[in-house]
N, CA, C and O of each residue as an XYZ file, in Angstrom:
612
protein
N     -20.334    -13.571      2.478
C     -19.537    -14.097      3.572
C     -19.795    -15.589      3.658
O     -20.939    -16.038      3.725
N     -18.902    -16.211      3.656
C     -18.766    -17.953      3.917
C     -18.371    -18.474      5.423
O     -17.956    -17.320      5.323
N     -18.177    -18.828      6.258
C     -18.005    -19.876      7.265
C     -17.813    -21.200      7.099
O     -18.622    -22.076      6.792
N     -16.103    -21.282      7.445
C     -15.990    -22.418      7.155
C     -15.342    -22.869      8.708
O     -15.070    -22.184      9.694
N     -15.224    -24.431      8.421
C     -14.347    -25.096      9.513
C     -12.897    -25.476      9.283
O     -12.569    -26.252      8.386
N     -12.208    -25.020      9.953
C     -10.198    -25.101      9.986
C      -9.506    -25.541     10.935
O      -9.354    -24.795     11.902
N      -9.019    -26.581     10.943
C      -7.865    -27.197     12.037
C      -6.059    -26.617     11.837
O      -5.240    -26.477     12.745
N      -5.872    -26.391     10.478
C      -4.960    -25.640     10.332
C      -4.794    -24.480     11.470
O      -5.737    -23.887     11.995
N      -3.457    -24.280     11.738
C      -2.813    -23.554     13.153
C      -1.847    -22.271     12.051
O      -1.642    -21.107     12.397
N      -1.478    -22.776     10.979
C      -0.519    -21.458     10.464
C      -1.070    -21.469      8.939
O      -1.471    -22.536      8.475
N      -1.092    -20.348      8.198
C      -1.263    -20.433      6.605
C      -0.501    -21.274      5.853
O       0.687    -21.544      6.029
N      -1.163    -21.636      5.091
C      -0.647    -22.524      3.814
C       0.749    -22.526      3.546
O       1.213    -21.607      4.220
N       1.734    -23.133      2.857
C       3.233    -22.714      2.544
C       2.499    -22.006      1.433
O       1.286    -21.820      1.340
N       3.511    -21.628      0.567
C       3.467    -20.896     -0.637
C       3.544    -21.922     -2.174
O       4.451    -22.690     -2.493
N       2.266    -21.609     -2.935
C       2.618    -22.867     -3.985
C       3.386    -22.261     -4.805
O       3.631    -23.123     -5.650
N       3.916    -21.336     -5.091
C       4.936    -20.808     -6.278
C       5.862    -20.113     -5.609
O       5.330    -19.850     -4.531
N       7.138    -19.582     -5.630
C       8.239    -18.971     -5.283
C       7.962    -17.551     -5.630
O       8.572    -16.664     -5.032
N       6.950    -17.222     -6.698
C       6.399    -15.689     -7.049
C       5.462    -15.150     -5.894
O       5.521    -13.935     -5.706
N       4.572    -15.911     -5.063
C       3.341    -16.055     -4.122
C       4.343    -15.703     -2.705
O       5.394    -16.281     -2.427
N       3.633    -14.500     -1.856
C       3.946    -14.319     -0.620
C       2.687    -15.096      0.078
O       1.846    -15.584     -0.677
N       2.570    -15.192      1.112
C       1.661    -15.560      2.222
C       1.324    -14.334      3.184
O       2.118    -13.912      4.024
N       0.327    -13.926      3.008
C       0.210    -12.816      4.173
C      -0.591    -13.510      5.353
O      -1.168    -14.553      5.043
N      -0.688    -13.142      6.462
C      -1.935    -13.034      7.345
C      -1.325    -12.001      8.753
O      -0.169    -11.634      8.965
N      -2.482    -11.750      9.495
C      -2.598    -10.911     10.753
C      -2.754    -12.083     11.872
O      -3.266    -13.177     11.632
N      -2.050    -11.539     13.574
C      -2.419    -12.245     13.809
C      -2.378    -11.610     15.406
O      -1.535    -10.744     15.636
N      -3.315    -12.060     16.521
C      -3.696    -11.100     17.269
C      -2.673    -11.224     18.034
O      -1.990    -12.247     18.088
N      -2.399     -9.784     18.954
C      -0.890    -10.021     19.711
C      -1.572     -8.849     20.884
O      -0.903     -8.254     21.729
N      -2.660     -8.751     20.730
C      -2.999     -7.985     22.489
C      -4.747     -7.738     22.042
O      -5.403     -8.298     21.163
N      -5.163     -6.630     23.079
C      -6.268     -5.827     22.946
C      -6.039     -4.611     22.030
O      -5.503     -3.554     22.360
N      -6.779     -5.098     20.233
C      -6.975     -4.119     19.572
C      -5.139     -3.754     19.146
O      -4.662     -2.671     18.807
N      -4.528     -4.909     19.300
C      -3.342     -4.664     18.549
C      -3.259     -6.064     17.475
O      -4.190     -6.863     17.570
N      -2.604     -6.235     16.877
C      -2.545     -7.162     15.619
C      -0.786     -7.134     15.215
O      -0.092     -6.144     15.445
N      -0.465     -7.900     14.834
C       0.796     -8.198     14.222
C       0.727     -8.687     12.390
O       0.106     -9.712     12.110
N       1.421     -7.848     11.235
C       0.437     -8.560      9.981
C       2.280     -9.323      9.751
O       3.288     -8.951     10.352
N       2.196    -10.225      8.899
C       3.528    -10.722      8.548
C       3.417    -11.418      7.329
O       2.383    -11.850      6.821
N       4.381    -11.477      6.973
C       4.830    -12.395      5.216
C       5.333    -13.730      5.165
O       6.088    -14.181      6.026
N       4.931    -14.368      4.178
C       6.049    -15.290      4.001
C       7.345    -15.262      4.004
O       8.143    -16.191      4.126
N       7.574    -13.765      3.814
C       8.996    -13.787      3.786
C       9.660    -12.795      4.490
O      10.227    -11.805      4.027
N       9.539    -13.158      5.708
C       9.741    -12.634      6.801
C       9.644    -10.911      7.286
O      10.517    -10.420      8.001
N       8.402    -10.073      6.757
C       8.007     -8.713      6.972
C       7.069     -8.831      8.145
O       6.266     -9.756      8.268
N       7.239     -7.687      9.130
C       6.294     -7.647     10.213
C       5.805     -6.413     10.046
O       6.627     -5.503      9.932
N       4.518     -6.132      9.999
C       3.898     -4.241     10.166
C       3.165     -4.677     11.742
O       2.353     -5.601     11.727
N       3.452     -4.051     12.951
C       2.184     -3.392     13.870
C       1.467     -2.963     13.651
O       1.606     -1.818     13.219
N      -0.209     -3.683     13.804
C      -0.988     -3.020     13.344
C      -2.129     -2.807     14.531
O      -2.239     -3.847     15.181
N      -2.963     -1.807     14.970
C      -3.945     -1.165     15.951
C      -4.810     -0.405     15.733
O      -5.116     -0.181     14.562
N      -5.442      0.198     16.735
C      -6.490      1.497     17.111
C      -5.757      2.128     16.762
O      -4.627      1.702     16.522
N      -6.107      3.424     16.589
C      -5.383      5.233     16.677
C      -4.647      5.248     18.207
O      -3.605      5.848     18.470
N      -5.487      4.401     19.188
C      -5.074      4.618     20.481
C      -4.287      4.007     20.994
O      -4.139      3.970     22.215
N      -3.529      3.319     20.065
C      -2.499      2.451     20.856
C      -1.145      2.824     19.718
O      -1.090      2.699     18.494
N       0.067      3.421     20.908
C       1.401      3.525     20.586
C       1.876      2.572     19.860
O       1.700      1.375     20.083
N       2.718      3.206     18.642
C       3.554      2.505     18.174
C       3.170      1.782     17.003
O       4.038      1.089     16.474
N       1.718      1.829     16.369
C       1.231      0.674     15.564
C       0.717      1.630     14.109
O       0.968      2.834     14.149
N       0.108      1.146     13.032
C      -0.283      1.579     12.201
C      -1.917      0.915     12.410
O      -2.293     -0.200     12.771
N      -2.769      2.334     11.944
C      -3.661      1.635     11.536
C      -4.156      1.308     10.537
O      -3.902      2.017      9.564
N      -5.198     -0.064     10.309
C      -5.277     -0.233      8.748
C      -5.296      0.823      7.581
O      -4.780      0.820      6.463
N      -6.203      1.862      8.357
C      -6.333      2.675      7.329
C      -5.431      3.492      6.696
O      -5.340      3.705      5.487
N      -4.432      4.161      8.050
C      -3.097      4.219      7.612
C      -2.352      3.404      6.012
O      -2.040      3.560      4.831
N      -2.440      2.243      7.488
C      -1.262      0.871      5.947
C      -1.708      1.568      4.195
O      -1.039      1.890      3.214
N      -3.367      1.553      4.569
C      -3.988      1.676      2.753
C      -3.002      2.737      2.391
O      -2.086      2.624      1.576
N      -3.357      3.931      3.205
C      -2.578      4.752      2.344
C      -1.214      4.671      2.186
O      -0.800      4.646      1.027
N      -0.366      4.621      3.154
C       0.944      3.443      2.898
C       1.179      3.182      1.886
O       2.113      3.622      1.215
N       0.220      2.265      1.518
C       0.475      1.207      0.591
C       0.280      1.911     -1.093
O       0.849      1.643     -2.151
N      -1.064      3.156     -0.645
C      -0.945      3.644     -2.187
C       0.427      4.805     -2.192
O       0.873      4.874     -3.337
N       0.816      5.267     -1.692
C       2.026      5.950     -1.478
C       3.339      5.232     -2.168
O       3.866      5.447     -3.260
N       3.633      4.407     -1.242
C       4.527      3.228     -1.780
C       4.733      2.845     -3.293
O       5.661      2.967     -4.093
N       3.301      2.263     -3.337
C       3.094      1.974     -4.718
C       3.011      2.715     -6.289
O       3.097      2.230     -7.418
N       2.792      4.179     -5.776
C       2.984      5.522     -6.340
C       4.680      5.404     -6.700
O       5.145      5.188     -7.819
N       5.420      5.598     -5.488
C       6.762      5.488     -5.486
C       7.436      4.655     -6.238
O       7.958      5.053     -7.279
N       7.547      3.143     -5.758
C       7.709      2.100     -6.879
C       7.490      2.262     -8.134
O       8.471      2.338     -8.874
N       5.960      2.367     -8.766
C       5.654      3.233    -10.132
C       6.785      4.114    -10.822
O       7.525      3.856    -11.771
N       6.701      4.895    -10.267
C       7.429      6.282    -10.599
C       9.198      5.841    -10.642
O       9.898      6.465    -11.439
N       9.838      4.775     -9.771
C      10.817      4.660     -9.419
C      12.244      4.647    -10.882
O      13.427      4.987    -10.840
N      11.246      4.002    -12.199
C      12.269      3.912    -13.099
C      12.361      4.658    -13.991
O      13.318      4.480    -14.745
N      11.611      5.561    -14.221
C      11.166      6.777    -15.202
C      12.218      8.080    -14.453
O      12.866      8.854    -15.157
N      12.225      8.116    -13.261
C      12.523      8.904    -12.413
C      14.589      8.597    -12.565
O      15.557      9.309    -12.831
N      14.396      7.365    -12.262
C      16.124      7.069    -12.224
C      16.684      7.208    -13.147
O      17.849      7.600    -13.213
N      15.513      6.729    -14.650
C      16.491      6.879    -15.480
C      17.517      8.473    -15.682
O      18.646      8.900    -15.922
N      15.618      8.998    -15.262
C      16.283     10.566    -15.930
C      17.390     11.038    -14.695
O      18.557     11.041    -15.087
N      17.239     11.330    -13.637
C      17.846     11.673    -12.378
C      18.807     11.040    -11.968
O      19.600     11.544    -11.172
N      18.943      9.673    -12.478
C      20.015      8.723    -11.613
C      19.409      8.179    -10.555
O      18.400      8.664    -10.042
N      20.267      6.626     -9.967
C      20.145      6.142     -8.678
C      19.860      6.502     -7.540
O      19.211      5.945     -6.655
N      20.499      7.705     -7.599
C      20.340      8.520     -5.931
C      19.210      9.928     -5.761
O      19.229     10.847     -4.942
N      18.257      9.636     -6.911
C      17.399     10.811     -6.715
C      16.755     10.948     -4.799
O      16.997     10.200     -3.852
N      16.117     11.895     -4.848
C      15.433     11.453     -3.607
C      14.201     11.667     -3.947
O      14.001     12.194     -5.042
N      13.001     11.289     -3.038
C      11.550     11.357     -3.175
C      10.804     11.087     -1.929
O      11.142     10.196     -1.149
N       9.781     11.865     -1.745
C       8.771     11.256     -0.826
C       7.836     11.873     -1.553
O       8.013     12.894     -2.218
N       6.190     10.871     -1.360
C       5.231     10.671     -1.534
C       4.315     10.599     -0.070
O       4.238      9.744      0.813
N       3.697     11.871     -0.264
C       3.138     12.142      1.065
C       1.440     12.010      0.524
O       0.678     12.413     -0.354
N       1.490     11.178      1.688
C      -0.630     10.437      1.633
C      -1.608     11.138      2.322
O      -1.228     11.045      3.489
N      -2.275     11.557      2.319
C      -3.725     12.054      3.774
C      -4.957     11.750      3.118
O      -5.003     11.691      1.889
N      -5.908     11.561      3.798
C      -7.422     11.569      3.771
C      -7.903     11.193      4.976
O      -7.467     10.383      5.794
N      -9.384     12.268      4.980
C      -9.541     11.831      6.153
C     -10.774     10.556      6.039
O     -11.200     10.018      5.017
N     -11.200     10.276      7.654
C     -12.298      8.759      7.500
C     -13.744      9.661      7.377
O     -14.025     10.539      8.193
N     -14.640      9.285      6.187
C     -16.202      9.787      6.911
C     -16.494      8.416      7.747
O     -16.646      7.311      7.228
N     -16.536      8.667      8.955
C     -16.773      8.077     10.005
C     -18.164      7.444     10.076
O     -18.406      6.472     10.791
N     -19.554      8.377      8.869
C     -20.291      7.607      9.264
C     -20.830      6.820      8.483
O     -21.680      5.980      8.778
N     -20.171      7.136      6.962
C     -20.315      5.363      6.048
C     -18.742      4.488      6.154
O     -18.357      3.721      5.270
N     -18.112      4.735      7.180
C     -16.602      4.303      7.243
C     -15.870      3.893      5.798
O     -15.491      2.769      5.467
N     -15.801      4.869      5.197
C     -15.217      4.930      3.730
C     -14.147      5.965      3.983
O     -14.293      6.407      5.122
N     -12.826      6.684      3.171
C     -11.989      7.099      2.510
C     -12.998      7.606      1.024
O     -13.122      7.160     -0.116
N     -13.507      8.616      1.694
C     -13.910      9.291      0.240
C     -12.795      9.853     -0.612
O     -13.039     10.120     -1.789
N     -11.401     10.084     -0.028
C     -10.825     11.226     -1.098
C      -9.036     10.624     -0.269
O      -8.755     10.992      0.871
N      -8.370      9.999     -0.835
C      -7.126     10.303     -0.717
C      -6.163     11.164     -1.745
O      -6.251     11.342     -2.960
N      -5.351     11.558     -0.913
C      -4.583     12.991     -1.745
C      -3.381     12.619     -1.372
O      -2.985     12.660     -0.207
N      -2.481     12.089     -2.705
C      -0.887     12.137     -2.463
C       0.174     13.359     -3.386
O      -0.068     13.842     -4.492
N       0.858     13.508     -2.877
C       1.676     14.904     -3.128
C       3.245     14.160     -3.048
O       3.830     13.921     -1.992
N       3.842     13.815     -4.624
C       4.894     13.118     -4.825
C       6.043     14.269     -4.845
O       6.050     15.106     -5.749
N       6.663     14.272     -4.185
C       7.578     15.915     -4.228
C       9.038     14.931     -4.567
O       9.519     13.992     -3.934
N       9.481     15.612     -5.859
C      11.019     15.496     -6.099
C      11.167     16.616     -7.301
O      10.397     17.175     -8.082
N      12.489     16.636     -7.040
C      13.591     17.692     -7.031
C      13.863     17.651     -8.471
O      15.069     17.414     -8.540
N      13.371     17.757     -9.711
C      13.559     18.254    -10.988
C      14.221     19.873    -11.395
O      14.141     20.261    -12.560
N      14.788     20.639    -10.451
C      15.457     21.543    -10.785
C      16.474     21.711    -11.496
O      16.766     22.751    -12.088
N      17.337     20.265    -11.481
C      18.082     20.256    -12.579
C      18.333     20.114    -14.643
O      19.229     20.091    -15.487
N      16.661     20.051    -14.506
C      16.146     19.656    -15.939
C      15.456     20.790    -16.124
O      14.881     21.445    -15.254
N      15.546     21.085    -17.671
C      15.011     22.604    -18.006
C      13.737     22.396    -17.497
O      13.625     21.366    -16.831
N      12.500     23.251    -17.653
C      11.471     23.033    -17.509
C      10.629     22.031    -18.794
O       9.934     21.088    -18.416
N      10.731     22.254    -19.891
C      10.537     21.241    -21.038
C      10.502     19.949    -20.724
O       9.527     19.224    -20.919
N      11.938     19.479    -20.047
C      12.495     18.440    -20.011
C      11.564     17.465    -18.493
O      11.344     16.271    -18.293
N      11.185     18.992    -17.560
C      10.843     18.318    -16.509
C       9.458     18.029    -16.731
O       8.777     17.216    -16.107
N       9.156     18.658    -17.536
C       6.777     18.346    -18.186
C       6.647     17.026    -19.070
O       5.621     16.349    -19.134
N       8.087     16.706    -19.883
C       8.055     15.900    -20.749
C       8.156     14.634    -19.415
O       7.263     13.787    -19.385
N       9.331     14.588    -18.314
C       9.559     13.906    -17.158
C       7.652     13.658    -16.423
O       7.105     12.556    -16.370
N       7.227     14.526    -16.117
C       6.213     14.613    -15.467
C       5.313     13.652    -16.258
O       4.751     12.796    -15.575
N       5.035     13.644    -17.828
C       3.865     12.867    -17.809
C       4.167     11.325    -18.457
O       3.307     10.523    -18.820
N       5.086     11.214    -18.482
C       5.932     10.066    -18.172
C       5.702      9.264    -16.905
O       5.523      8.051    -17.014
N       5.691      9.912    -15.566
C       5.770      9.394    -14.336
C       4.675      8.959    -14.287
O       4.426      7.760    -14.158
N       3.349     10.383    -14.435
C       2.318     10.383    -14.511
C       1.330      9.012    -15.314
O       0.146      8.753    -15.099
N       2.144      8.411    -16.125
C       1.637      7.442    -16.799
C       2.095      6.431    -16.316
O       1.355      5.462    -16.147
N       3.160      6.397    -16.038
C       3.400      4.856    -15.240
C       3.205      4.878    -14.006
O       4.057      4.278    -13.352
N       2.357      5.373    -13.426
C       1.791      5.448    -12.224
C      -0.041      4.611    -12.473
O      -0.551      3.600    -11.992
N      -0.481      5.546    -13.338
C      -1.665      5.056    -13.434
C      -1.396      4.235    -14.305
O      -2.467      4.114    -14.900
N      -0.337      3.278    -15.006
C      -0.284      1.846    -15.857
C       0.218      0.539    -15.154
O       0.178     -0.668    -15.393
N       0.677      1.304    -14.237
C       1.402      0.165    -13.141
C       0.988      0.013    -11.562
O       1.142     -1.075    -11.006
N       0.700      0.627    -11.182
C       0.539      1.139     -9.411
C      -0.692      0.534     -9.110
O      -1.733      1.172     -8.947
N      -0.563     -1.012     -9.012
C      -1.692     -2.025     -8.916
C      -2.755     -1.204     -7.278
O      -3.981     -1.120     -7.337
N      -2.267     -0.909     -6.510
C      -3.001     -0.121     -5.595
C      -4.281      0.865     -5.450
O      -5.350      0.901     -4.841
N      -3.478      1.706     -6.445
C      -3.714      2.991     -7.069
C      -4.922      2.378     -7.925
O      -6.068      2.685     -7.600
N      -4.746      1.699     -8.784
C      -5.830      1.104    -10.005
C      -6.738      0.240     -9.166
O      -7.792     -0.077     -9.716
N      -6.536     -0.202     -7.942
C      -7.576     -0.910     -7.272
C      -8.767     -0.745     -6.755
O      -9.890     -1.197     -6.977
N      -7.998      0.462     -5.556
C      -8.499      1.776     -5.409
C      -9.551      1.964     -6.108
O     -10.681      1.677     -5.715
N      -9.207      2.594     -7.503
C     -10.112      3.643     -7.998
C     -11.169      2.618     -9.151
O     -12.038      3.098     -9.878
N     -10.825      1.208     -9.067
C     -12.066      1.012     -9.927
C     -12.774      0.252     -8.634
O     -13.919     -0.143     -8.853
N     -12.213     -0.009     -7.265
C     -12.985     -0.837     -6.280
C     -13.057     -2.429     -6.470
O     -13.321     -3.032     -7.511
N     -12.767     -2.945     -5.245
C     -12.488     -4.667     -5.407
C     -13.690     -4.898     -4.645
O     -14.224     -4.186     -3.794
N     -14.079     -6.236     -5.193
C     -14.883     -7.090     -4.170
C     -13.892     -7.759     -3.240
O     -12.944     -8.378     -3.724
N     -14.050     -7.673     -2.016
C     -13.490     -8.390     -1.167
C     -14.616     -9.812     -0.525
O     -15.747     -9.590     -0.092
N     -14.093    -10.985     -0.588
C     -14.710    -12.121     -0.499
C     -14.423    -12.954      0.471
O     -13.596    -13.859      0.364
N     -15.384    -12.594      1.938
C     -14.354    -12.978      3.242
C     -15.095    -14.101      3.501
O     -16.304    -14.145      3.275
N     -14.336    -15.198      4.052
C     -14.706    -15.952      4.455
C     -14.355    -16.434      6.301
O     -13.168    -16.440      6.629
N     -15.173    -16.718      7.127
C     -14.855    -17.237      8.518
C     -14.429    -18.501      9.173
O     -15.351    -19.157      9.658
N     -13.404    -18.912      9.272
C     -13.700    -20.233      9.379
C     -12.910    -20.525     10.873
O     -11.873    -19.973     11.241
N     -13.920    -21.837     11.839
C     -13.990    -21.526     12.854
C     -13.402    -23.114     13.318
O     -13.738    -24.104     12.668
N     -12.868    -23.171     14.023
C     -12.447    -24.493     15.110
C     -13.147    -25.847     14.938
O     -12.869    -26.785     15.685
């Protein structure tokens, strides 16, 4: 952990047109607002406050999502544009090393129209561009250093 000193009032612009800007920013008691450079808002909170996500939520969110995305062109090609899909997330918190020991997603779509052959050959197809692409997913499971720094008035 670092501590630094900041007169800056908003994040940086963006030095490349590829680069979003994220940050959070407080909007009550134990509520948070997160937003983009390019103009995305998530609510973010406690469990106990209406209406918001909590971080831990977002994670899984985010590996869900990113599952989805993955999967999105392997899937269209074979199925077409208008397939449908959801990617459903859970795990619970061990509360007392505050870790996500185990998330479990369950990608459910509708391959009934492909023999079964066609849908195993489909399956590890997905299956691979999930774990070759799904920057989340691969983050996840090899673990990041996160490198925070404080910086104060």
């Amino acid at each position: 952990m670092t501590i630094e000193q900041n007169t800056a009032a908003a994040p940086a612009q963006a030095a490349e047109p590829a680069h979003t800007d994220l940050w959070v920013e407080r909007t009550g008691t134990r509520r948070y607002t997160g937003r983009s450079s390019r103009g995305a808002e998530v609510l973010i909170g406690s469990q106990d406050v209406d209406g918001v996500f909590t971080p831990g939520e977002l994670l899984k969110i985010a590996l869900a999502a990113c599952t989805g995305l993955s999967s999105d062109r392997p899937l269209s090609r074979r199925l077409g544009d208008d397939y449908d899909a959801t990617i459903r997330v859970s795990g619970d918190a061990d509360r007392e090393n505050e870790v996500y020991p185990r998330i479990e997603e369950v990608l459910e779509v509708d391959l009934s129209e492909l023999d079964p052959e066609a849908a195993q050959r489909l399956l590890v197809v997905v299956e691979r561009a999930i774990d070759a692409v799904c920057t989340v997913g691969r983050t996840i499971k090899a673990g990041a250093e996160v490198d925070l720094k404080i910086v104060t008035d």
